[in-house]
C-alpha positions as CSV (number, residue, x, y, z in Angstrom):
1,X,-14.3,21.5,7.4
2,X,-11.8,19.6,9.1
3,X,-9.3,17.8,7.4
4,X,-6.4,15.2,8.0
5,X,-4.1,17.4,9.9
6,X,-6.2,18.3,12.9
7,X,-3.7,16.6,15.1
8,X,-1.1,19.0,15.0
9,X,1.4,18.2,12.1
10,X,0.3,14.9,9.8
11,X,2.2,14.6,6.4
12,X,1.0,12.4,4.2
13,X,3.7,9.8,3.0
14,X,1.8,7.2,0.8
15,X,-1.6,5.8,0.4
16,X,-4.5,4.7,-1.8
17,X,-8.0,4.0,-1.4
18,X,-7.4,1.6,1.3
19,X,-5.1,2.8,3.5
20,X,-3.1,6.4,4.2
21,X,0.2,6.4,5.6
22,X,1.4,9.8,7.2
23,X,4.1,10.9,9.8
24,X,2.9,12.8,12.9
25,X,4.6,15.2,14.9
26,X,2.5,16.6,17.8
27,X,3.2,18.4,20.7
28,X,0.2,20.1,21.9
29,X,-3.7,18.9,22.8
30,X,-5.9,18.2,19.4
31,X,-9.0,19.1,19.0
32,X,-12.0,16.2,19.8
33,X,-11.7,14.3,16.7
34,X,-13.8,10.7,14.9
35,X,-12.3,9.2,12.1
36,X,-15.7,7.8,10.8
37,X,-14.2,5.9,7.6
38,X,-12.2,3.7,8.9
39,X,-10.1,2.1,11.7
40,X,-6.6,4.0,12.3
41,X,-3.5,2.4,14.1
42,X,-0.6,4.9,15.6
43,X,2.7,3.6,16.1
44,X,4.5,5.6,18.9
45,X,7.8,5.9,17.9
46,X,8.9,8.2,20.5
47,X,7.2,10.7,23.3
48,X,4.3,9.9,25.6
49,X,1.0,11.6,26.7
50,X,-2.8,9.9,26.7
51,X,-5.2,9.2,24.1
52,X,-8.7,10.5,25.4
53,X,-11.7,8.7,24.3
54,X,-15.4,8.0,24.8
55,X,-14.6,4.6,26.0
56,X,-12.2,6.2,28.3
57,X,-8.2,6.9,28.7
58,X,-5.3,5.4,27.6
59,X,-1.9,6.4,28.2
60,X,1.0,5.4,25.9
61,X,4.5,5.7,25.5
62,X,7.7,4.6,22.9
63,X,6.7,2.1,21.0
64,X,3.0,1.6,21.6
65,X,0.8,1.0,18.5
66,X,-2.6,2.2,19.2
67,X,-6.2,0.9,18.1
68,X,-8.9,3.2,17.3
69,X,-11.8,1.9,16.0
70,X,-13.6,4.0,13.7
71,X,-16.3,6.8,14.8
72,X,-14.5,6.9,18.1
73,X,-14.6,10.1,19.3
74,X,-11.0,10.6,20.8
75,X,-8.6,14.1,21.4
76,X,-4.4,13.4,22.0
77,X,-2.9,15.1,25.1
78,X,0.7,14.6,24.6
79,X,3.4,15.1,27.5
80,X,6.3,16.8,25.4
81,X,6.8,15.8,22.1
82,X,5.2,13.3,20.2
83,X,6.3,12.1,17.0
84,X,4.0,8.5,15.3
85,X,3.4,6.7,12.7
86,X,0.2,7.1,11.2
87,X,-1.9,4.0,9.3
88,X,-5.5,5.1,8.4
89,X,-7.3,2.1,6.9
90,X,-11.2,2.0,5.1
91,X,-11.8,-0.5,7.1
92,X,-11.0,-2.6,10.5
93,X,-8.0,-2.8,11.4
94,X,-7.0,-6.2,14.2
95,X,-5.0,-9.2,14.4
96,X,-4.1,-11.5,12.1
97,X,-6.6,-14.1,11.0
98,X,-4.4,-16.6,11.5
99,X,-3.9,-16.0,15.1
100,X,-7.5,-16.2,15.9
101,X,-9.4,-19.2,16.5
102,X,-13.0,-19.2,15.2
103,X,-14.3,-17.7,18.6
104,X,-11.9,-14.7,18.3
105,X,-9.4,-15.8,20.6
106,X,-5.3,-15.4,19.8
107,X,-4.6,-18.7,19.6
108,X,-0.8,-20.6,21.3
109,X,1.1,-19.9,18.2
110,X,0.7,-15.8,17.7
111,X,3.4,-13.8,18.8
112,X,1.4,-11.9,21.6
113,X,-2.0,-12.8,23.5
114,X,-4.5,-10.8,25.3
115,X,-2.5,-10.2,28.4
116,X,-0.1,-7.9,26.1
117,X,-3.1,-5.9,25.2
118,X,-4.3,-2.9,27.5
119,X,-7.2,-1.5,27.0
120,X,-9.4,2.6,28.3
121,X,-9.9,3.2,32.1
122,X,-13.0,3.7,33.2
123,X,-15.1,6.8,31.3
124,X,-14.9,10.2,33.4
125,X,-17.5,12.7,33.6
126,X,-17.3,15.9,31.9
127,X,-19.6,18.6,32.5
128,X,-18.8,20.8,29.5
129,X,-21.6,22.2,27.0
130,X,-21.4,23.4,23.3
131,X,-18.6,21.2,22.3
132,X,-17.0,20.8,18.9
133,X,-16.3,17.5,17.3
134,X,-13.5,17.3,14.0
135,X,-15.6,14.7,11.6
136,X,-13.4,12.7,9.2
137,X,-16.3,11.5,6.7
138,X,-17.6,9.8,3.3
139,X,-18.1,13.1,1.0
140,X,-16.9,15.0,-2.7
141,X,-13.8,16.0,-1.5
142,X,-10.4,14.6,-2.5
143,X,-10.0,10.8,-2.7
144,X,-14.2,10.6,-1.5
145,X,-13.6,12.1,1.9
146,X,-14.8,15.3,3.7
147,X,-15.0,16.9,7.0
148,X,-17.3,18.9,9.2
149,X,-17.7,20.1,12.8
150,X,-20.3,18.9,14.8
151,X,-21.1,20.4,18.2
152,X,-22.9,18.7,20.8
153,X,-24.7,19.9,23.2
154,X,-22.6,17.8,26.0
155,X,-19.1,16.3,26.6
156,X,-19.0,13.3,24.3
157,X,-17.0,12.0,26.9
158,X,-20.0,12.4,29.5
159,X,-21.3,8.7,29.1
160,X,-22.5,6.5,31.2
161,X,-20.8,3.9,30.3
162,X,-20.5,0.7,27.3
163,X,-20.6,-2.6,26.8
164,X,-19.4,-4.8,23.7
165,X,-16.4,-6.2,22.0
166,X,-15.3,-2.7,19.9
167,X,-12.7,-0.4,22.2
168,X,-9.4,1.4,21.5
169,X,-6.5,-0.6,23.1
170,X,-2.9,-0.5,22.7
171,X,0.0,-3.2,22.4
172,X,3.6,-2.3,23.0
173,X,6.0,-3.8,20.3
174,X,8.3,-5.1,23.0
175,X,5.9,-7.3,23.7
176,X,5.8,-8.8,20.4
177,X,7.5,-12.6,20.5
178,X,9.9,-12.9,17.7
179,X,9.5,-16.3,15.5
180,X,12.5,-17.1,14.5
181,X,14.5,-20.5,12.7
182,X,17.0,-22.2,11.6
183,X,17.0,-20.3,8.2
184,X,15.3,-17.3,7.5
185,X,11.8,-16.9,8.0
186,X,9.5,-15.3,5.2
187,X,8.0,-11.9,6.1
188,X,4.4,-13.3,7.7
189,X,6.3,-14.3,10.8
190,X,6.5,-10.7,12.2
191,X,2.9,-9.7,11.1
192,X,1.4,-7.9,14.0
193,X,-2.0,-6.5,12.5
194,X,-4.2,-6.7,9.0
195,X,-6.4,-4.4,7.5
196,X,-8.1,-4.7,4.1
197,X,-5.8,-5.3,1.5
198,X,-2.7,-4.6,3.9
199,X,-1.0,-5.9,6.4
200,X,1.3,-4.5,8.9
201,X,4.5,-6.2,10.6
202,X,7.4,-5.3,12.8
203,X,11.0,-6.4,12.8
204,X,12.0,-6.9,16.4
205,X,15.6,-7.3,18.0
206,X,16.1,-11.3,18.1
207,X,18.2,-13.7,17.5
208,X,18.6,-14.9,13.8
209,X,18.9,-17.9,11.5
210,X,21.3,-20.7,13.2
211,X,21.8,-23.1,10.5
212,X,25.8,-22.8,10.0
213,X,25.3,-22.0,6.4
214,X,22.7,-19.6,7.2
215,X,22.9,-16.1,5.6
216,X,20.8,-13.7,8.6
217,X,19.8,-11.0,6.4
218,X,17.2,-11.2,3.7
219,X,17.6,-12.8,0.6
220,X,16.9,-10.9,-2.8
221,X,13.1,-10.8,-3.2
222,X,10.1,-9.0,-5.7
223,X,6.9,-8.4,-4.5
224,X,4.6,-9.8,-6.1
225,X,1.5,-8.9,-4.8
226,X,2.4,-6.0,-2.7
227,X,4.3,-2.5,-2.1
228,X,6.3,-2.5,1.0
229,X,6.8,0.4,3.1
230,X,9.0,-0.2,6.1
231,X,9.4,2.8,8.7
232,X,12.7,2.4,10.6
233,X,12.4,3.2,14.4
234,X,15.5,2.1,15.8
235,X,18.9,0.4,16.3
236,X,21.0,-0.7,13.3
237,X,18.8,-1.9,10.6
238,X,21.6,-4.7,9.3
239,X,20.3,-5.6,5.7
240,X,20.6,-1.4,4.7
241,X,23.6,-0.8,5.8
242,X,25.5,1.7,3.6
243,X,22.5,2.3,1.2
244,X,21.6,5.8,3.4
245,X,18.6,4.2,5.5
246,X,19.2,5.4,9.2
247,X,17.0,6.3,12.4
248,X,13.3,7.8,11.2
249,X,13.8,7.0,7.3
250,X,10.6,5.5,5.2
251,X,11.1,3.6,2.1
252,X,9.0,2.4,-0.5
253,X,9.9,-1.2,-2.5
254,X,6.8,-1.3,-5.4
255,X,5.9,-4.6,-6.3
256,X,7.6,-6.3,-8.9
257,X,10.9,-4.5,-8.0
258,X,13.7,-6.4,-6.7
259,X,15.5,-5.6,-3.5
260,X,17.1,-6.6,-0.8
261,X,20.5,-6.3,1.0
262,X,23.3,-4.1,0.4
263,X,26.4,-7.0,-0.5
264,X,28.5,-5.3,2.6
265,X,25.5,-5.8,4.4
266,X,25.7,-9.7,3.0
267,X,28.9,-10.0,4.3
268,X,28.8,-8.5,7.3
269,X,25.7,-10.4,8.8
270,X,27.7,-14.0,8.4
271,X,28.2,-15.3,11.9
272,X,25.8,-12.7,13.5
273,X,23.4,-14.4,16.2
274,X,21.3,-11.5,17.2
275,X,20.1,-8.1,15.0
276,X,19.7,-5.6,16.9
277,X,16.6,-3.7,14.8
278,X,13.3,-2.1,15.2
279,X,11.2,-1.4,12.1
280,X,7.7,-1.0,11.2
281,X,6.3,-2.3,8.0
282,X,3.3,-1.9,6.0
283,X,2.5,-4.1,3.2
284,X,-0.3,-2.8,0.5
285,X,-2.0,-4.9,-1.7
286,X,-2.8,-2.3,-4.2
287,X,0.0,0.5,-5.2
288,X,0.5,3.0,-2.9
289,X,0.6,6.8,-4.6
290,X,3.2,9.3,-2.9
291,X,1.6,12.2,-1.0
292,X,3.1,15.5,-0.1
293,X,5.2,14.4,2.8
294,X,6.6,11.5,1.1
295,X,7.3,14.1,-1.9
296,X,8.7,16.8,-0.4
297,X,11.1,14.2,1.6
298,X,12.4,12.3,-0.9
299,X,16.2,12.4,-1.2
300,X,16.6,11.3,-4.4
301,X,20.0,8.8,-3.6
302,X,17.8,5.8,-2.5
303,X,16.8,4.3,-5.0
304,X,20.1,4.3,-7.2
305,X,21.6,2.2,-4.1
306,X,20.9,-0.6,-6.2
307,X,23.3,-0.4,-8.8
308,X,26.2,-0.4,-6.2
């Protein structure tokens, strides 16, 4: 049957019954492929290639989050290597409610509009018989899912075309507007997407809190409702300095436990006007269990950078 690493190389880090978070590393062509439980979205955090689907192509590059709606039938043709960021939700994954008006369009005040979003070329023809389809499904196995292989007796790809309001796209993160203030803004301001019972936001290099009193980086906070992952992609992520977080780490703040800045970090930041960071986060709104990749990658030092 076919299971969750069809792609090449996907770890899982963390996840629960609503959403799966792995790390991908691909460098060759993956089998055809439908996720038919739920929506996933791939952060590019370096590499490029296309993403082939029933709807059509699109090609992507650093720092591209991709949408794929679920039961799309899709296969990744990467150009070199490829290494994302994998969130797998049980259910749709778009923009925030909040940036929508009640006809479904992002309204003045979200950080990105249509324009920012591309979406597949045109479908191509494919004149291949016999062809095997990876199914991600509802079954016995582990955590309620199974797999199979279905072979059609066409392309998938061989359509005629579609119509409707359902269709990959993708959204570069350098498109994404930073909202910033005169003191520091809580963590909805750089939500980019929402699934069910998560969210997902991204730090962005701007310019920070002006106020003259103004500390930039975060204050000490809990999570209350929520774990936070946060995957860092680049730059110099300001608040973690000298706690071991550096290019490509993942960490894991369970709600209810405090965190936030290292007190170098503290100092450092006062009279900063820009940070220059890039960071992916995930917030869950039921705990988050580790999986083998976050496991096995664990270095064991993180957490007691609190007690410095």
């Amino acid at each position: 049957g076919a299971g969750n690493d069809i792609v090449t190389s996907r770890r899982l880090v963390l996840g629960n019954g609503d959403v799966r978070i792995s790390y991908v590393v691909a460098a060759e062509t993956s089998p055809l492929y439908r996720n038919a439980t739920g929506d996933e979205c791939i952060f590019i955090e370096s590499g490029s290639g296309t993403l082939e689907t029933v709807f059509g192509h699109l090609p992507f590059s650093d720092g591209d989050y991709l949408i794929i709606p679920r039961a799309t039938t899709h296969r990744w043709v990467p150009s070199g290597d490829v290494r994302a960021y994998a969130i797998e939700a049980n259910s749709h994954i778009g923009p925030a409610r909040r940036y929508l008006s009640k006809f479904g369009q992002l309204l003045e005040h979200a950080p990105y509009c249509e324009r920012d979003l591309r979406g597949p070329s045109e479908p191509e023809v494919r004149d291949e018989k016999d062809v095997e389809v990876f199914i991600k499904h509802r079954g016995s196995g582990p955590g309620g899912l199974s797999g199979s292989i279905h072979v059609t007796p066409l392309h998938p790809f061989d359509v005629v075309g579609w119509d409707g309001c359902l269709y990959p796209y993708a959204f570069n993160v350098a498109d994404f507007e930073p909202i910033t203030g005169r003191v520091h803004q809580p963590p909805p301001v750089h939500q980019v997407f929402e699934g069910n019972n998560f969210v997902i936001c991204n730090f962005v290099p701007r310019k920070v809190d002006y106020h003259p009193l103004a500390i930039p980086v975060p204050y000490y906070h809990s999570n209350v409702d929520s774990d936070e992952v946060m995957f860092y992609v680049a730059g110099d992520y300001e608040a973690r300095k000298g706690s071991g977080i550096g290019k490509g780490s993942i960490s894991l703040h369970p709600g209810g436990h405090s965190h936030g800045p290292q007190p170098s970090a503290i100092e450092a930041s006062l009279g900063a006007e820009s940070f220059d960071e890039l960071a992916v986060m995930v917030d869950t709104f039921r705990p988050l269990e580790l999986g083998e990749g976050g496991t096995a990658s664990d270095d064991g030092q993180y957490a007691l950078s609190w007690i410095t």
